[in-house]
Backbone bond lengths (Angstrom), bond angles and torsions (degrees), N, CA, C in turn:
res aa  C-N    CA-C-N  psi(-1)  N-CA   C-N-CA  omega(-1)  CA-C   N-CA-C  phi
1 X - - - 1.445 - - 1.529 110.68 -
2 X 1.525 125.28 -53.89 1.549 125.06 173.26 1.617 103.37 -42.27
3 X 1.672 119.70 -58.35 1.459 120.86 -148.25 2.137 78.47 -61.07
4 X 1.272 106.20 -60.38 1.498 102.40 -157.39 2.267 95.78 -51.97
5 X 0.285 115.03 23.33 1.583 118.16 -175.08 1.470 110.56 -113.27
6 X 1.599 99.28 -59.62 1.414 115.14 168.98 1.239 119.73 -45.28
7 X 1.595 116.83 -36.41 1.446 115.80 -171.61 1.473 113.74 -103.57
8 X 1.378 109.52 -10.18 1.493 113.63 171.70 1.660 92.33 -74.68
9 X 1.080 146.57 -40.69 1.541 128.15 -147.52 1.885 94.26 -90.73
10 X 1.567 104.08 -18.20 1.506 95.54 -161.70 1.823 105.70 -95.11
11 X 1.392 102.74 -4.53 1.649 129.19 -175.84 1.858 89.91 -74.78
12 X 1.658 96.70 -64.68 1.618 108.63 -167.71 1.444 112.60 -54.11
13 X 1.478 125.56 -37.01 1.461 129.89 176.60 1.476 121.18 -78.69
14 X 1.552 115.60 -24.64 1.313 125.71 163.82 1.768 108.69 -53.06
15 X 1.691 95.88 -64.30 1.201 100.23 -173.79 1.763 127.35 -59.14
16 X 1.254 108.16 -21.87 1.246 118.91 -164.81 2.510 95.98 -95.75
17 X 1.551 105.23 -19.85 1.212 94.07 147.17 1.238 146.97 -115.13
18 X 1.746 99.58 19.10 1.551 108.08 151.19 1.565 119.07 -69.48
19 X 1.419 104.96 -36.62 1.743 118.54 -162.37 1.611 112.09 -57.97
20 X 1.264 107.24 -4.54 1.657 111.41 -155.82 1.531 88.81 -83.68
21 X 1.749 109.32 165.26 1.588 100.30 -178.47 1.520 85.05 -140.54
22 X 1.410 124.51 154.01 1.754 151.15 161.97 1.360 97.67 -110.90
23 X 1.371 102.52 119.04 1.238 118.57 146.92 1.605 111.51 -127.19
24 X 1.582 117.12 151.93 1.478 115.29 -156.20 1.454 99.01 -160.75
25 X 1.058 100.03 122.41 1.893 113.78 169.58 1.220 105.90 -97.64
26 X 1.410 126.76 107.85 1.739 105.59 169.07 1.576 86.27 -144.12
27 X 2.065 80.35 147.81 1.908 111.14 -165.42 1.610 107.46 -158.97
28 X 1.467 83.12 130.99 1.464 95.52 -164.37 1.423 102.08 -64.12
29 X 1.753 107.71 150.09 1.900 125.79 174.23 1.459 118.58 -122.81
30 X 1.115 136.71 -172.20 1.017 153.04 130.64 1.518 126.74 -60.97
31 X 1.472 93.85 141.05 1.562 96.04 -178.22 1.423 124.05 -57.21
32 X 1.720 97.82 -32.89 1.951 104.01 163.97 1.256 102.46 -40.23
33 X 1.209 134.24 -44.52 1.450 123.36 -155.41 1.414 124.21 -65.53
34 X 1.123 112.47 -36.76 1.466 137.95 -161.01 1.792 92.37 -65.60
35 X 1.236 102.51 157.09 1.796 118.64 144.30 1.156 110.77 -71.50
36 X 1.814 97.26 130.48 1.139 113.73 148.59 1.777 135.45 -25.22
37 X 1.412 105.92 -50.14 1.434 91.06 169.14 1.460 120.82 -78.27
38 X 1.224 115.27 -25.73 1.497 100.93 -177.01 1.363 111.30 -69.91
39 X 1.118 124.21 -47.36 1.550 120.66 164.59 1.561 121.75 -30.04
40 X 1.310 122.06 -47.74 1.222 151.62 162.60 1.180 115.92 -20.61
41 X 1.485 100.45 -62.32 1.616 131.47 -170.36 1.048 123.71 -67.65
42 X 1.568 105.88 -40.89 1.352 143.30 -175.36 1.710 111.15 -64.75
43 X 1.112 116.66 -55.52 1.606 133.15 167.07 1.300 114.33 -65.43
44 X 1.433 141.70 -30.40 1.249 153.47 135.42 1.379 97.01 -21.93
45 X 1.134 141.19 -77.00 1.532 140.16 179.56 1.549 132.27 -58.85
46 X 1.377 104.83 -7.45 1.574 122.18 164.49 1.944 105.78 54.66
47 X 0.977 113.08 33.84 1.503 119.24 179.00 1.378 101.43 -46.93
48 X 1.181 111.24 143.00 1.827 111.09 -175.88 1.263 100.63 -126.63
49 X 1.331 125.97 15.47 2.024 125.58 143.19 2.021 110.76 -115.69
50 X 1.031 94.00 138.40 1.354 106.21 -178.76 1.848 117.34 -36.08
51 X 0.943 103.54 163.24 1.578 95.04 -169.21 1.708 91.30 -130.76
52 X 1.792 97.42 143.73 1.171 90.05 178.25 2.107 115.39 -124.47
53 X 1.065 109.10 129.29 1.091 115.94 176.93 1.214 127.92 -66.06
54 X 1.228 118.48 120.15 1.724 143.25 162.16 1.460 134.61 -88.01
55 X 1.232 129.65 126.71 1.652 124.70 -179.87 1.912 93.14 -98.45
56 X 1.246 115.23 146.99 1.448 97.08 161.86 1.620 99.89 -139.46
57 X 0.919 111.92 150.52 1.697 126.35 171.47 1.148 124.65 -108.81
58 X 1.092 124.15 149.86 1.855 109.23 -158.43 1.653 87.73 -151.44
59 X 1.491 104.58 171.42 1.532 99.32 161.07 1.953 126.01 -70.54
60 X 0.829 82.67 -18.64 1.651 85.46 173.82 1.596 141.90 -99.55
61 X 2.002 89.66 -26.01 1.340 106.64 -155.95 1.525 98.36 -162.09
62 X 1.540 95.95 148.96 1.794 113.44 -176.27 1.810 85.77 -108.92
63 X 1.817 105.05 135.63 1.365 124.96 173.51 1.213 112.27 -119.56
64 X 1.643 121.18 171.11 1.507 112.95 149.84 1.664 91.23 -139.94
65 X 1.586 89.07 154.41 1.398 103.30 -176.48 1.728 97.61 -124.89
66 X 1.329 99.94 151.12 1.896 114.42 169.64 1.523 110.81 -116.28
67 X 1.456 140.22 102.32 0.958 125.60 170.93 1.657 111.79 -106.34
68 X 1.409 101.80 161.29 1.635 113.25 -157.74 1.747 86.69 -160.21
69 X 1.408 94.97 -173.34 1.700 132.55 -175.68 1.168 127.58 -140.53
70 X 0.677 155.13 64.33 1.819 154.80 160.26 1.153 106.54 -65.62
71 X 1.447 105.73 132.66 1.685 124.12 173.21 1.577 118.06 22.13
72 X 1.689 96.55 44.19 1.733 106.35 165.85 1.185 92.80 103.09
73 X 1.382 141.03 -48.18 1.706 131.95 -154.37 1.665 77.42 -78.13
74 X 1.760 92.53 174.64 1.520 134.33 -161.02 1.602 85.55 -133.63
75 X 1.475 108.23 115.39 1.381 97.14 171.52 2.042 99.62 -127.74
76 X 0.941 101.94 173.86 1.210 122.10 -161.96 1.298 125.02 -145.15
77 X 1.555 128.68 93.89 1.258 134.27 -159.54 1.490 113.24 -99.29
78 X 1.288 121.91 149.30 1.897 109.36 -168.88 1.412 101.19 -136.78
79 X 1.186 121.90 110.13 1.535 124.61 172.59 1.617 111.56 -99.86
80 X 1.531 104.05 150.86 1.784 97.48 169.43 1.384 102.03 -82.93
81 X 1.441 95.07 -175.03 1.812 99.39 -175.48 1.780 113.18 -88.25
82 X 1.288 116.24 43.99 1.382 106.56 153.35 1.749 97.39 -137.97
83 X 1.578 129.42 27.93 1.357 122.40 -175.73 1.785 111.18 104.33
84 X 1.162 123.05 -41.88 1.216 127.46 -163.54 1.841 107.50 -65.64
85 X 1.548 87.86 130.48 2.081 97.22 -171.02 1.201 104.18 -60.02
86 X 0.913 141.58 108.62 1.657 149.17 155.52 1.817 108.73 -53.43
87 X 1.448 107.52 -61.43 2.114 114.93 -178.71 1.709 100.16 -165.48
88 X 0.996 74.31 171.12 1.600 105.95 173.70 1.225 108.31 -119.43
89 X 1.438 129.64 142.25 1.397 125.30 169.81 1.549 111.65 -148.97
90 X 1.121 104.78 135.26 1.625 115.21 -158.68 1.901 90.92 -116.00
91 X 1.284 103.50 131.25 1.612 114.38 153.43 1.096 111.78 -79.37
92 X 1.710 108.64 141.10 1.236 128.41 176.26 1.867 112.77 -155.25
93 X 1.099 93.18 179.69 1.062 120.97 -158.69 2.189 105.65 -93.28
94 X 1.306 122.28 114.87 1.617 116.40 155.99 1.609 99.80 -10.91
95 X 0.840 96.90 -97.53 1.356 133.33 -139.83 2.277 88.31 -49.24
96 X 1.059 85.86 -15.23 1.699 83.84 171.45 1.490 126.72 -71.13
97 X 1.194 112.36 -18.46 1.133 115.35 -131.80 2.163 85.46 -115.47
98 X 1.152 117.90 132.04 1.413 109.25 -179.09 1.278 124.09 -31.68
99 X 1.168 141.69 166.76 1.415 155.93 -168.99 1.617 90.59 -93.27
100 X 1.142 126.53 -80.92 1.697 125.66 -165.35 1.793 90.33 -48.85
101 X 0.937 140.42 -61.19 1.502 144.42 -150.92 1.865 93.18 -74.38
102 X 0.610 128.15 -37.44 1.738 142.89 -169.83 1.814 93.83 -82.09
103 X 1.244 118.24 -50.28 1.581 117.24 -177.07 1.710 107.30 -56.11
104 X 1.515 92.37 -54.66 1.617 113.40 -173.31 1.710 111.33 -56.63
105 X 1.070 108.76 -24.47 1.564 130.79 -176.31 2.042 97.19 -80.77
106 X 1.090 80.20 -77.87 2.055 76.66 179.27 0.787 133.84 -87.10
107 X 1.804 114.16 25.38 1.441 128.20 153.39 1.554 110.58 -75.56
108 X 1.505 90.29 -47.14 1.963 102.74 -176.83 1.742 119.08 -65.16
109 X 1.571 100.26 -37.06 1.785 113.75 163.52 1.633 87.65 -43.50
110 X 1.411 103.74 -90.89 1.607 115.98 -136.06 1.318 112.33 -52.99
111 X 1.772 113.14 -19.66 1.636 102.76 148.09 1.338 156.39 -81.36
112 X 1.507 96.11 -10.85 0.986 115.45 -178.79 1.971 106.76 -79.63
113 X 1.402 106.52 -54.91 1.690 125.06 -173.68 1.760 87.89 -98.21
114 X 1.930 97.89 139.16 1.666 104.08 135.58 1.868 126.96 -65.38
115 X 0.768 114.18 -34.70 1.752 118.21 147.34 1.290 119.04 -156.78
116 X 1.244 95.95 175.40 1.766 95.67 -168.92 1.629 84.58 -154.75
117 X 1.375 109.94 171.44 1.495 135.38 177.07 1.323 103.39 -137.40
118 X 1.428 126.63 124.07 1.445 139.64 149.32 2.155 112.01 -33.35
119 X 0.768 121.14 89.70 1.421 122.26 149.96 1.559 126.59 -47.43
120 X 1.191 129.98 -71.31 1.897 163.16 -130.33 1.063 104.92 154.78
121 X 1.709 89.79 135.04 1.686 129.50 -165.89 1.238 96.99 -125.70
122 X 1.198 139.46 132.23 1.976 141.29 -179.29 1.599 88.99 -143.12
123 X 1.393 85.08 121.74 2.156 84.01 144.65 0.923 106.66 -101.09
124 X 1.870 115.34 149.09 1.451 106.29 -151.26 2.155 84.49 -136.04
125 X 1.326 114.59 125.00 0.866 126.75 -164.16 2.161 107.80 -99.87
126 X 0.962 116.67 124.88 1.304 110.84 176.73 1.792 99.04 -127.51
127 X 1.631 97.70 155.27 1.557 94.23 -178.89 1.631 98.47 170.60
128 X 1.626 120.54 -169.63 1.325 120.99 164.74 1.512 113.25 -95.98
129 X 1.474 111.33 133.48 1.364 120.95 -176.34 1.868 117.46 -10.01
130 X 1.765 115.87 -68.73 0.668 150.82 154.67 1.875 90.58 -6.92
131 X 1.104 108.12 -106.94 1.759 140.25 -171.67 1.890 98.04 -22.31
132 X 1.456 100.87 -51.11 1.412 125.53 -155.73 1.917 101.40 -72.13
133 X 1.477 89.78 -31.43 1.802 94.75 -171.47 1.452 85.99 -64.43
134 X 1.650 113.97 -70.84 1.623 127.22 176.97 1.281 119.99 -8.43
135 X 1.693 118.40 -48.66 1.354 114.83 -153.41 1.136 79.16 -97.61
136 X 1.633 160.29 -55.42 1.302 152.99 175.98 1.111 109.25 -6.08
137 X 1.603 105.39 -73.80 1.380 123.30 -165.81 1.461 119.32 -68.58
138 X 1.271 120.14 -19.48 1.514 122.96 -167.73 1.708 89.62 -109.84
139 X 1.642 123.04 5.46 1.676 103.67 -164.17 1.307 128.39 19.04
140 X 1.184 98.10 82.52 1.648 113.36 179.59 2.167 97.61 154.06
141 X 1.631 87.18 127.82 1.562 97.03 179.49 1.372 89.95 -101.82
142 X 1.574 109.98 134.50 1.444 158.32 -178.81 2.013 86.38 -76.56
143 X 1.316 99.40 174.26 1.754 125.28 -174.84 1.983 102.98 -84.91
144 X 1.074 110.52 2.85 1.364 123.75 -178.40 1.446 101.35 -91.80
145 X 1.629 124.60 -50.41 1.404 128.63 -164.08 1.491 117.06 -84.39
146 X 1.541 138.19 131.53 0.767 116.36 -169.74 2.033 107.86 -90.90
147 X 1.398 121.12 163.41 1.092 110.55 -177.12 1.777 110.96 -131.35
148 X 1.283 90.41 136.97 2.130 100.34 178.87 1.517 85.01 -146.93
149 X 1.624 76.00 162.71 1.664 99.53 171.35 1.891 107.06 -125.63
150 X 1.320 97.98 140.31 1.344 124.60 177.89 1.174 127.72 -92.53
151 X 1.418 126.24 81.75 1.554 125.27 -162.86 1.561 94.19 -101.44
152 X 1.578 113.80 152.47 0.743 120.02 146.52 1.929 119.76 -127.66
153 X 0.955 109.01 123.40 1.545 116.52 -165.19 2.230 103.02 -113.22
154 X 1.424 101.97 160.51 1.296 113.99 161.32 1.843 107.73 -109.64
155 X 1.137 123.42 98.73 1.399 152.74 174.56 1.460 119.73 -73.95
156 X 1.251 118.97 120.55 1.783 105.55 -173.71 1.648 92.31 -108.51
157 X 1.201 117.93 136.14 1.439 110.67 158.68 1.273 106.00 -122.17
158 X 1.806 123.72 -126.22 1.210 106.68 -164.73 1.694 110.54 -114.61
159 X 0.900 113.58 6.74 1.370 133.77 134.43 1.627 140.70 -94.81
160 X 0.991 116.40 40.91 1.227 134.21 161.13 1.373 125.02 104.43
161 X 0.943 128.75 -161.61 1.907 128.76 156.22 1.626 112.01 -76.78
162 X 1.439 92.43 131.19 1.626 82.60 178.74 2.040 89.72 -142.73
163 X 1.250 119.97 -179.21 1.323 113.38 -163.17 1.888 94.24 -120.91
164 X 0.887 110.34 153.99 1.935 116.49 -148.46 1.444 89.45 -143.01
165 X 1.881 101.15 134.54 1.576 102.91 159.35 1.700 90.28 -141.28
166 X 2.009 83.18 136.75 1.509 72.39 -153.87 2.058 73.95 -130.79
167 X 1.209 97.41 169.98 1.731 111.44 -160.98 1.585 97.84 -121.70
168 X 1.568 131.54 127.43 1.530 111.58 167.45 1.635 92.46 -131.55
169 X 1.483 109.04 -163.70 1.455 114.72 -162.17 1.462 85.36 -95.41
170 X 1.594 107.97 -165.57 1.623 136.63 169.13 1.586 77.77 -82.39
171 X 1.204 147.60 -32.89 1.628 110.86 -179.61 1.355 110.13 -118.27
172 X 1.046 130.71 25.65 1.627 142.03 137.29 1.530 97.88 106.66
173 X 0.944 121.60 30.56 1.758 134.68 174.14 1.656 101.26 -77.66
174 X 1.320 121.36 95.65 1.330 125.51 156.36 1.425 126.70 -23.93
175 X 1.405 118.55 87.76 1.697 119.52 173.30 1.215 131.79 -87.98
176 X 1.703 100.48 -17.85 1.593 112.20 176.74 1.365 132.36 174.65
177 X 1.476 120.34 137.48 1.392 108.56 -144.93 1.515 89.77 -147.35
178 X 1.439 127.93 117.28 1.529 159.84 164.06 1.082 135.82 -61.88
179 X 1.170 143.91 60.09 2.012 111.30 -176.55 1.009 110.81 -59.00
180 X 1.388 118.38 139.79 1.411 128.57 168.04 1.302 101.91 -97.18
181 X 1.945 86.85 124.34 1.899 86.62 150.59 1.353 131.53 -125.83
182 X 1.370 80.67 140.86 1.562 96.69 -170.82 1.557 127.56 -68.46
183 X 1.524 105.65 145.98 1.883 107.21 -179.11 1.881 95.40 -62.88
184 X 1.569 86.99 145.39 1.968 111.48 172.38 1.637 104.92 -40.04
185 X 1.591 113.41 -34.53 1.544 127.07 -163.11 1.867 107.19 -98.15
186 X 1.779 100.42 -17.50 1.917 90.35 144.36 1.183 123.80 -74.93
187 X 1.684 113.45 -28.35 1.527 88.11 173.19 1.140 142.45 -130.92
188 X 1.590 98.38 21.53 2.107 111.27 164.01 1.596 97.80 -116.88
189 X 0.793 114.03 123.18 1.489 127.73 -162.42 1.336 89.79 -143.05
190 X 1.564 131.87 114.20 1.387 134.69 165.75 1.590 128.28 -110.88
């Protein structure tokens, strides 16, 4: 009776962080556009390829993002809407990411989806401005930064394929999982 208990509460929390939905407008701006601090922040990191500015709209909340490149990675900067750093998120690679933390990761997929496909992999860095410039610069986050990974996958369940952004820990503990939906013009494209 406990085990069946155990798995009803862990069924109900699964389900209740599949249910969540992303929707996201994002369009490129001008650097006028941006806050002052994020700009700020941005030069703090001395990027030596141009950075390009993003507005994004969400259901909840107006962002700005800075994306750039350093030494091959795709990084991806996230401000709220008065300047303030929200994360950093770096593309990467599977195969980067530990073996135990990577198991723990496509144990939680393969229950959640009958299959799924990897899309984008981000390590996604949270911390105080300060800490966050640091770990930039030294590539490699210090015991100050916090660390998740940002997958986004195409997931079939029992209604069809649908496209998933899903959030886990530094030890691959499932924290949160999205459908994204997509604009009419992702998917009739003529």
């Amino acid at each position: 009776m406990r085990a069946f208990l155990i798995l009803s509460i862990f069924l109900s929390s699964t389900a209740s962080l599949l249910a969540q939905v992303k929707y996201e407008k994002e369009y490129r701006i001008k650097g006028e556009q941006v806050p002052t601090e994020a700009k700020a922040f941005i030069d703090k990191l001395t990027f030596q390829r141009s950075i390009k500015w993003y507005k994004e709209e969400s259901l909840t909340a107006t962002t700005y993002e800075a994306k750039t490149k350093r030494n091959g990675q795709k990084y991806s900067i996230e401000f709220d809407s008065t300047g303030l750093i929200e994360d950093i998120e770096i593309q990467i690679k599977w195969v980067s990411i530990g073996e135990a933390v990577r198991a723990s990761m496509d144990q939680a997929l393969s229950r959640a989806y009958k299959k799924y496909r990897l899309i984008k992999i981000q390590r996604q860095w949270t911390g105080s401005a300060e800490d966050l410039v640091q770990a930039v610069q030294a590539r490699s986050a210090g015991e100050q930064i916090q660390l998740r990974y940002e997958i986004i996958i195409k997931g079939k369940s029992e209604t069809g394929w649908q496209w998933y952004e899903i959030t886990f820990s530094d030890t691959g503990k499932l924290l949160s999982s999205k459908r994204i939906i997509l604009r009419n013009t992702d998917n009739l494209e003529y």
